[in-house]
C-alpha positions as CSV (number, residue, x, y, z in Angstrom):
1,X,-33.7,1.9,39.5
2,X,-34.8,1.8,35.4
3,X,-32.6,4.4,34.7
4,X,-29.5,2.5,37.0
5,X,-30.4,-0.6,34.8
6,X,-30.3,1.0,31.6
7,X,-26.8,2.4,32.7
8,X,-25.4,-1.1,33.7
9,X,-26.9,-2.3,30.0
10,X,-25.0,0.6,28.3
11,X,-21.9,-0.9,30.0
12,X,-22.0,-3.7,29.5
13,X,-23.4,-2.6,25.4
14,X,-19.7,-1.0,25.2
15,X,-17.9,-3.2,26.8
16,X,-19.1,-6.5,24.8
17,X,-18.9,-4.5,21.6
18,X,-15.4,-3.8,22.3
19,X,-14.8,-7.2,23.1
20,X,-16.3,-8.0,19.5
21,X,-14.1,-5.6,17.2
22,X,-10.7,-6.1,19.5
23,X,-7.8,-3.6,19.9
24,X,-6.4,-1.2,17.4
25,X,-2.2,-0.1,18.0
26,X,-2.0,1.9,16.0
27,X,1.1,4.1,14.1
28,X,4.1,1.6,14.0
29,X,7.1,2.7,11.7
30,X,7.7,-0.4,10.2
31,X,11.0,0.6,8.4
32,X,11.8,2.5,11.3
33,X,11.9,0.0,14.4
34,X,8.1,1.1,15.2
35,X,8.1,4.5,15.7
36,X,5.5,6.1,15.9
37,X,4.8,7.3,12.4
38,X,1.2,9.5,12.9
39,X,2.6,13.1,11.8
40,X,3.0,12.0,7.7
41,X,0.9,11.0,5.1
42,X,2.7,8.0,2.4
43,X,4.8,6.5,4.7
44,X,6.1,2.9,6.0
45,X,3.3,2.8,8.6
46,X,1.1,0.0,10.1
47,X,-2.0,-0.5,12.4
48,X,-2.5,-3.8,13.7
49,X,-6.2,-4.8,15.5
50,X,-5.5,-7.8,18.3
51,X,-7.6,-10.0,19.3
52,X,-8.9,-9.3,23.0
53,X,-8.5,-12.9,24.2
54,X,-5.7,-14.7,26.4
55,X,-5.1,-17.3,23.5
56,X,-1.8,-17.4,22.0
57,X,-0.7,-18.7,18.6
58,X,-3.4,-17.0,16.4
59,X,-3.4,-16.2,12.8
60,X,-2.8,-12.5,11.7
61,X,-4.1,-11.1,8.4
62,X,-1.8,-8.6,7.1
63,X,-3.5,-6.4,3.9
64,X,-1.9,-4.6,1.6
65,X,-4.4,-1.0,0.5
66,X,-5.5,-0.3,-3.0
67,X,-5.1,2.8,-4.7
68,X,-3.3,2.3,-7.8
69,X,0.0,2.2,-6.1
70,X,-0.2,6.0,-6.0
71,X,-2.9,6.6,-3.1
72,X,-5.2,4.8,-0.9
73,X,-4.8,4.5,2.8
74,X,-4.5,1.2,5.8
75,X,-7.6,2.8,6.7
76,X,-10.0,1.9,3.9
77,X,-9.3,-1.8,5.3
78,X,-10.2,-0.9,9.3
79,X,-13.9,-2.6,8.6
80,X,-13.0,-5.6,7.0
81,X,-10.2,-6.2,10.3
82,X,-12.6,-5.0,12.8
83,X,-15.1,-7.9,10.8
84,X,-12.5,-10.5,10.9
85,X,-12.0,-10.2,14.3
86,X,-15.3,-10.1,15.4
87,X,-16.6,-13.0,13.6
88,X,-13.5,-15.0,14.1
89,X,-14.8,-15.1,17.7
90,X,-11.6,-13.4,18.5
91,X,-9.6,-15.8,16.9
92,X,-7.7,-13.8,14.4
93,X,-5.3,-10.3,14.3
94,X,-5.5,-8.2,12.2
95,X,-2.9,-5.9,10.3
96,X,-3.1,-2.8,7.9
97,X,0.1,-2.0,5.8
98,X,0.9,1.8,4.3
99,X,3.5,2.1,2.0
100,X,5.2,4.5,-0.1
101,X,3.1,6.0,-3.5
102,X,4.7,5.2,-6.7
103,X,5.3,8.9,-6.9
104,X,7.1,8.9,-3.9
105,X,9.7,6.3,-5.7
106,X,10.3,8.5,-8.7
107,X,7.7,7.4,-10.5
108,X,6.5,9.1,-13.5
109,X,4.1,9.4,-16.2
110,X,6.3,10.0,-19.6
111,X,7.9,7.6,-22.2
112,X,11.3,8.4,-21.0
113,X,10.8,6.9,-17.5
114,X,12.4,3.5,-16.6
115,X,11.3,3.2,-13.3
116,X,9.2,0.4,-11.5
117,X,8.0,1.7,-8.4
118,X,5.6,-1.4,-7.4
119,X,9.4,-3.1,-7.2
120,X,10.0,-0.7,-4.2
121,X,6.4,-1.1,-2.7
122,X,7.0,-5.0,-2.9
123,X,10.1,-4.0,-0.7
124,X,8.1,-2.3,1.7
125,X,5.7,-5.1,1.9
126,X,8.5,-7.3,3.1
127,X,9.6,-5.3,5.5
128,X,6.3,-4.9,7.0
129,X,5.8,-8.8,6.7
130,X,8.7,-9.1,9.0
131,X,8.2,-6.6,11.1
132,X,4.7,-8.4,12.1
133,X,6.1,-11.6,12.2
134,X,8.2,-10.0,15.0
135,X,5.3,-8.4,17.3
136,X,5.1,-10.3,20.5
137,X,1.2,-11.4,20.1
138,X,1.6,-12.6,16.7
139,X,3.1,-16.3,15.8
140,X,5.3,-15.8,12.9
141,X,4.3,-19.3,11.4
142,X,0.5,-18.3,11.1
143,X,0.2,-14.9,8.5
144,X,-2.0,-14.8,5.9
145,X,-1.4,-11.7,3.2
146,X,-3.6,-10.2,1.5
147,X,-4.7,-6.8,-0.5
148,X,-7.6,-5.0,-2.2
149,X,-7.1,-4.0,-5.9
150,X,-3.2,-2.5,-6.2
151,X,-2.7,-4.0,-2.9
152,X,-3.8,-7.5,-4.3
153,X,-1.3,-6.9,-6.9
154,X,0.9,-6.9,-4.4
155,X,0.2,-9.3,-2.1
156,X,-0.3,-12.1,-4.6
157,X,2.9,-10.8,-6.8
158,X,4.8,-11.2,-3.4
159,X,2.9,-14.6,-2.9
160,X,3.9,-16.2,-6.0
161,X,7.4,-15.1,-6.4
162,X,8.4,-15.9,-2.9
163,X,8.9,-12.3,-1.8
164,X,7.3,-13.2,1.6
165,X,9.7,-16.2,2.8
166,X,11.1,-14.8,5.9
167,X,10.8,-15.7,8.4
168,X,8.2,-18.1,7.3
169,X,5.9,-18.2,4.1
170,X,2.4,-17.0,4.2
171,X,-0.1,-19.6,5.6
172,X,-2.9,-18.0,2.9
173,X,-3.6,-15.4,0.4
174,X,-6.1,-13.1,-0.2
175,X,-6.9,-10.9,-3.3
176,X,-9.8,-8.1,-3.4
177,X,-10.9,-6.7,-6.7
178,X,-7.3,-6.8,-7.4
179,X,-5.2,-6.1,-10.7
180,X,-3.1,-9.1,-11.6
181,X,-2.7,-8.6,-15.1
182,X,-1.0,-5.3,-16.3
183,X,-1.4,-5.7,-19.6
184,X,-5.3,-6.6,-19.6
185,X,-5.5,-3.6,-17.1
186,X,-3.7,-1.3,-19.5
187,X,-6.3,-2.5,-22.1
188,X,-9.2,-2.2,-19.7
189,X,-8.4,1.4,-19.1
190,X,-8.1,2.5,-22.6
191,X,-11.2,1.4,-23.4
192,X,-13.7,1.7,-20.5
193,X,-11.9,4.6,-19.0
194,X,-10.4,6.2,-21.5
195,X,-7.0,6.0,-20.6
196,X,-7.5,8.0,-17.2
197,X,-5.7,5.9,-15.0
198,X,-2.7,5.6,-17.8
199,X,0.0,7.7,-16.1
200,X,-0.7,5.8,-12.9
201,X,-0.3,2.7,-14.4
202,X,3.4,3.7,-15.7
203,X,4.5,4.9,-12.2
204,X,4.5,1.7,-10.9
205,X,5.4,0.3,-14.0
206,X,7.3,2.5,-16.1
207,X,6.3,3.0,-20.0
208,X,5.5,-0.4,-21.7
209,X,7.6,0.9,-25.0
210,X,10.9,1.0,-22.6
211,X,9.9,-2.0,-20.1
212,X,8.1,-4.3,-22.2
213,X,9.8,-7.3,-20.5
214,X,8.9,-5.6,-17.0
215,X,5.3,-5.2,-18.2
216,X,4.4,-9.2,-18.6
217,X,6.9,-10.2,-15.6
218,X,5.7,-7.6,-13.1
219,X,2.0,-9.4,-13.3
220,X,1.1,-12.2,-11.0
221,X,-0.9,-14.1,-14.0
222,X,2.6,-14.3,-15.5
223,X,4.3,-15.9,-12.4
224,X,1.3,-18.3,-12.2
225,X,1.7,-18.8,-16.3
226,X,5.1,-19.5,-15.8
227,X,5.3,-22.0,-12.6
228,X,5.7,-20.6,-9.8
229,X,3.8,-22.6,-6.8
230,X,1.5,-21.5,-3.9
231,X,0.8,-24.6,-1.5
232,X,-1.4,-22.7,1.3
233,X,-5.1,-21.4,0.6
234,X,-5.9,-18.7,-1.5
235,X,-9.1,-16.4,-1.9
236,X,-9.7,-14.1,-5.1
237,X,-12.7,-11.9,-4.9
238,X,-14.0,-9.0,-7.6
239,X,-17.6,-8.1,-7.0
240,X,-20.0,-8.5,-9.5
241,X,-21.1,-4.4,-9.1
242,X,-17.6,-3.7,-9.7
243,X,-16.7,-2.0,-13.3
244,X,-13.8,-0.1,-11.7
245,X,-11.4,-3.2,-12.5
246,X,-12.5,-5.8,-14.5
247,X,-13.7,-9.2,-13.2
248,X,-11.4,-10.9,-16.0
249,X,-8.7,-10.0,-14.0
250,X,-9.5,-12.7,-11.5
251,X,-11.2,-15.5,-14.2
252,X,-7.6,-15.3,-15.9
253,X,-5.3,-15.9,-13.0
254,X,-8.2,-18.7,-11.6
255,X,-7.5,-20.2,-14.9
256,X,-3.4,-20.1,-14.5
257,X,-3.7,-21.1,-11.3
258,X,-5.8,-24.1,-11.4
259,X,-4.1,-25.3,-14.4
260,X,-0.6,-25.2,-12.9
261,X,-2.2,-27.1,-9.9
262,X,-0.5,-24.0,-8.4
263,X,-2.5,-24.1,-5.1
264,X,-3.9,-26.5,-2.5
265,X,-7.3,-24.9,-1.8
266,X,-7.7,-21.8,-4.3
267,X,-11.4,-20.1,-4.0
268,X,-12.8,-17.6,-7.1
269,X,-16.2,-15.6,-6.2
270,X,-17.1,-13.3,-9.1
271,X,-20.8,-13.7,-8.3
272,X,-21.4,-11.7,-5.2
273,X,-21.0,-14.5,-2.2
274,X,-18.0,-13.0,-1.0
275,X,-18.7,-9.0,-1.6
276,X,-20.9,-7.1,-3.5
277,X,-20.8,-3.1,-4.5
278,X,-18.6,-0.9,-6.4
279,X,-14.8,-1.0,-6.3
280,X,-14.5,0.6,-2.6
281,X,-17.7,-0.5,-1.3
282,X,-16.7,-4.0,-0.9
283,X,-14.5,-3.0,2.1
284,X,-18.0,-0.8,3.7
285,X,-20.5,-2.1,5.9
286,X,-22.2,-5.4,4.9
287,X,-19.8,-6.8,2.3
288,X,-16.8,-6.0,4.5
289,X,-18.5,-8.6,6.7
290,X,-19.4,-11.0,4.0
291,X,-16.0,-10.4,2.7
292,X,-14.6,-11.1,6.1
293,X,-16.8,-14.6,6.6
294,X,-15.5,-15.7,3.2
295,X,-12.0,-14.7,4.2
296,X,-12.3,-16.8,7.5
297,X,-13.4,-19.4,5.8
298,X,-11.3,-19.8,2.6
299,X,-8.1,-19.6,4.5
300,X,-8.5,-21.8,7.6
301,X,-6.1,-24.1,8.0
């Protein structure tokens, strides 16, 4: 009879704890009508986590990976969905977005090289906004985008430029020890790193000598410098353990933004609230549900 009873616990152990983390579908083809897209490696594709519950009309969170724009994966962000979901109460989807490395774009490393693959990535980005918006469980009118490091980049370039307008604008942003400065990046690198992450810099952004302009106007601190709005709420984060990008990065665009009056609701942790850990870490274990609460939290509407 004990061992029947620890059975029946085990069950019902599983079955609540899937309950709590909801239910990954996985491999959709975003530029490619959702096929399924599991047999490559840098490709369009996109796992989305849904909330096990009967309730329609719920917000999705769709986040862009880091990685420089030249690597990274939709999987380094599985913990921080499975967290939202969970400690929404089920009140929340969840979506991971792959796209294409900058070398994949014609990207390159020399002088010579005009390219400006993030351009292409911001594409992508687009294209999996929409295709999300058009999933059956997910209401269009109720997406929040967001990204960690190059992904932030992304998701707040997109943000502040309108990239995401179709069919409706983002209802929140997030940003996670994300790069929104170029130049102070550039900078950063020389001196703390050395110049390793130079040539990855310049595939997404081609060579400052032969896209200067391209430099200051592919940065989300210049968009905010410069204007441009964001009416919903936002959420930067950079962890204070974090050396890998610098936490300047998000005390400069806090600045721009709060000055323009840019955004309704904007929230800047550099302190350790919201994350903690070194530059991947944030997404592991304990801060991916700290980071998830915060998340929650900053961008309820």
């Amino acid at each position: 009879k004990m061992l029947g009873f620890r059975c029946l616990l085990c069950f019902w152990c599983i079955t609540l704890s899937h309950l709590a983390t909801g239910e990954w579908s996985k491999n959709h083809d975003y530029a490619n009508s959702g096929d399924d897209c599991s047999a490559c490696s840098s490709c369009t594709c996109l796992d989305v986590l849904f909330a096990t519950t009967s309730k329609t009309s719920l917000p999705t969170f769709l986040l862009l990976h880091g990685g420089l724009w030249q690597s990274g994966s939709r999987q380094d962000l599985y913990e921080v969905c499975e967290a939202l979901v969970a400690h929404s109460s089920q009140q929340v989807h969840c979506a991971t977005v792959d796209y294409l490395y900058s070398q994949d774009l014609a990207g390159c490393c020399d002088d010579s090289c005009h390219v400006q693959a993030y351009k292409a990535q911001l594409a992508q980005a687009l294209t999996a906004y929409k295709y999300t918006a058009r999933l059956p469980q997910v209401d269009s009118e109720q997406i929040v985008v967001g990204g960690h490091s190059a992904g932030a980049h992304l998701a707040w370039f997109g943000a502040l430029n309108n990239t995401f307008s179709e069919p409706s604008p983002p209802v929140g942003v997030v940003g996670i020890e994300g790069i929104y400065n170029v130049s102070l990046w550039e900078t950063y690198d020389s001196q703390r790193w050395h110049g390793q992450f130079r040539c990855a810099t310049r595939k997404a952004f081609s060579s400052p000598t032969i896209e200067p302009q391209g430099w200051q106007t592919g940065s989300p601190t210049y968009l905010a410098k410069h204007g441009s709005t964001l009416k919903v709420p936002a959420l930067l984060v950079h962890s204070p353990e974090d050396d890998w990008v610098q936490a300047s990065q998000v005390t400069q665009l806090t600045q721009l933004l709060r000055t323009g009056n840019a955004t309704v609701a904007l929230q800047s942790d550099i302190n350790g609230t919201c994350a903690f850990g070194q530059h991947e870490d944030v997404l592991r274990n304990a801060s991916a549900i700290k980071l998830a609460k915060c998340m929650l939290a900053a961008t309820s509407t």
